[in-house]
C-alpha positions as CSV (number, residue, x, y, z in Angstrom):
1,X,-6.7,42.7,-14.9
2,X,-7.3,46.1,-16.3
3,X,-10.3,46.9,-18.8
4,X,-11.1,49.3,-20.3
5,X,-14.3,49.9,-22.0
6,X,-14.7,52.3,-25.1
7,X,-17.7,53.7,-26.6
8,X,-20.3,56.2,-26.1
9,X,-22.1,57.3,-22.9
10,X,-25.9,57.5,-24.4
11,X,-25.7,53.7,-26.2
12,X,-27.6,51.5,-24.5
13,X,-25.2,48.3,-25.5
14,X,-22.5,50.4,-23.4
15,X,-24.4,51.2,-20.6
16,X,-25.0,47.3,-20.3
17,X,-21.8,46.3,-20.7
18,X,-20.8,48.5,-17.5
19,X,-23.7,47.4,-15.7
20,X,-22.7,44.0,-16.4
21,X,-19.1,44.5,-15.1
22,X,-19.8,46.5,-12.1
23,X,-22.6,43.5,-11.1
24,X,-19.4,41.2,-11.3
25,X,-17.1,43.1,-10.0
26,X,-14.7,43.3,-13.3
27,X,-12.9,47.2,-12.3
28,X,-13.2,48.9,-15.6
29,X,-13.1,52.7,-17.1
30,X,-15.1,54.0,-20.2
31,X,-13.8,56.2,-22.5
32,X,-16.2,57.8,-24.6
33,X,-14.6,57.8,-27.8
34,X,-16.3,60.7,-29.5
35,X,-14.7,63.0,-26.9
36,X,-11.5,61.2,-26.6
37,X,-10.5,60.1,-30.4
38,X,-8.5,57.6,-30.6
39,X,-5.2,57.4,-32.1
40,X,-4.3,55.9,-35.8
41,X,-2.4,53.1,-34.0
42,X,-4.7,52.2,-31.7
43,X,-7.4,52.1,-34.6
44,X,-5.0,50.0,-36.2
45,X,-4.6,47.9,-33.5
46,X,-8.2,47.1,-33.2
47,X,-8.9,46.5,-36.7
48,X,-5.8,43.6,-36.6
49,X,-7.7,41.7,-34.1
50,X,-11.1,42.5,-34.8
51,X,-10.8,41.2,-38.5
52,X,-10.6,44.5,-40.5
53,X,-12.4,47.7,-41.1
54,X,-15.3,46.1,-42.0
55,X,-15.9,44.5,-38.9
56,X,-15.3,47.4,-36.5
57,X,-18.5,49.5,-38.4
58,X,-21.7,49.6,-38.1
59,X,-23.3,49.3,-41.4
60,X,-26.6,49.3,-39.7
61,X,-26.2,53.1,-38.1
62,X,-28.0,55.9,-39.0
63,X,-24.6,57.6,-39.4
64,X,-23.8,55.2,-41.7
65,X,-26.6,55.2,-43.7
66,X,-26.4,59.3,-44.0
67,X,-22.6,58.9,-45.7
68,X,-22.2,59.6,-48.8
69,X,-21.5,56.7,-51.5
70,X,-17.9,58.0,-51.9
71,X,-17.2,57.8,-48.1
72,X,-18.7,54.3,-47.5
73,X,-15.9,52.8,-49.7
74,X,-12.7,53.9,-48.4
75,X,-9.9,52.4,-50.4
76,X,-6.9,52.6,-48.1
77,X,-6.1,52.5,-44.4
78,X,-5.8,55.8,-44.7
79,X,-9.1,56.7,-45.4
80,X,-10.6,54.3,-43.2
81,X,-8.6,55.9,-40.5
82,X,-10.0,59.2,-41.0
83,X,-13.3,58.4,-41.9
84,X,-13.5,57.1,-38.0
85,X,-11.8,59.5,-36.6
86,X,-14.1,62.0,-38.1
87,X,-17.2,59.6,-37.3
88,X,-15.7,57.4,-34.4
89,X,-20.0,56.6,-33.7
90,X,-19.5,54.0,-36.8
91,X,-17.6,52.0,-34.4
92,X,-19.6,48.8,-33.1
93,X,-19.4,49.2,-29.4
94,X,-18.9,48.4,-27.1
95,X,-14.9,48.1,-27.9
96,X,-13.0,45.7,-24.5
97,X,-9.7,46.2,-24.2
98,X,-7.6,44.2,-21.2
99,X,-4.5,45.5,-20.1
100,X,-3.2,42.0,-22.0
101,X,-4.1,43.4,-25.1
102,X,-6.9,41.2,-25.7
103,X,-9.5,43.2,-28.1
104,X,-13.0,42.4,-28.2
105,X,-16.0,44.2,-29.8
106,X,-20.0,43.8,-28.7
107,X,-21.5,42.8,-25.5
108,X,-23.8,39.7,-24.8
109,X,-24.6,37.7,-20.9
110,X,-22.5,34.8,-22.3
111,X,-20.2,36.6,-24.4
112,X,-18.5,38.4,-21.6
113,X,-18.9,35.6,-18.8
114,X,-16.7,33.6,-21.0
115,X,-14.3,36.8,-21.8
116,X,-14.1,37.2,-17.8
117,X,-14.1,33.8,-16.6
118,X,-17.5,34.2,-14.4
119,X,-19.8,31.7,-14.1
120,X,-20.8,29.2,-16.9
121,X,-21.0,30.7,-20.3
C-alpha cells in the first residue's frame, strides 16, 4: 500500500506521524503542502471524506485566529477553496492518504495502528 503523508515539515504532529511510520515500516512520502498546493479537486476530495470544510481547519491556529472576520466565514466552496489554497497551514495535519483512497486527518499511537493494521489498537 502506498501512503502518502501531507502537511508541513516544521509541525511537530507531522514529524511524528513519519517517525511513527518509518518505526513500523509503513513506506510513505510527505508532501509539504505549503510548497506543493494542492489542487481544487483534491481539496474537494478531502473535504467529502473528512466531513466538510469545517473539519479540515484548524480553528485553533494562530493563522486562523489572525483572519479577518470576513474570511473565517466563507460562504461557498469556492471560497473555501481559495481561502486554503492561499493558507493551506489551516489544514489539520497531518492529512493520510492510501493509494485506496482512504483519507484520514490527525495522528495518534492507536489511531494509526488501527489505520495500518499493526499491533493492537
Amino acid at each position: 500500500m502506498t501512503t502518502t503523508v501531507y502537511g508541513l515539515t516544521n509541525c511537530d504532529t507531522c514529524r511524528k506521524a513519519r517517525k511513527w511510520l518509518d518505526r513500523f515500516g509503513v513506506a510513505h512520502e510527505f508532501v509539504d503542502y505549503r510548497d506543493q498546493r494542492q489542487t481544487p479537486e483534491t481539496l474537494d476530495a478531502w473535504r467529502a471524506q473528512l466531513g466538510g470544510w469545517e473539519a479540515m481547519v484548524n480553528k485553533s491556529s494562530t493563522t486562523w485566529r489572525t483572519l479577518p472576520d470576513t474570511r473565517k466565514a466563507p460562504g461557498s466552496d469556492a471560497e473555501w477553496r481559495l481561502l486554503l489554497k492561499e493558507y493551506p497551514q489551516l489544514i489539520r495535519r497531518p492529512v493520510v492518504v492510501t493509494d485506496d483512497g482512504v483519507v484520514t486527518q490527525g495522528f495518534s499511537d492507536n489511531g494509526f495502528k488501527k489505520r495500518f493494521g499493526v499491533g493492537p489498537a
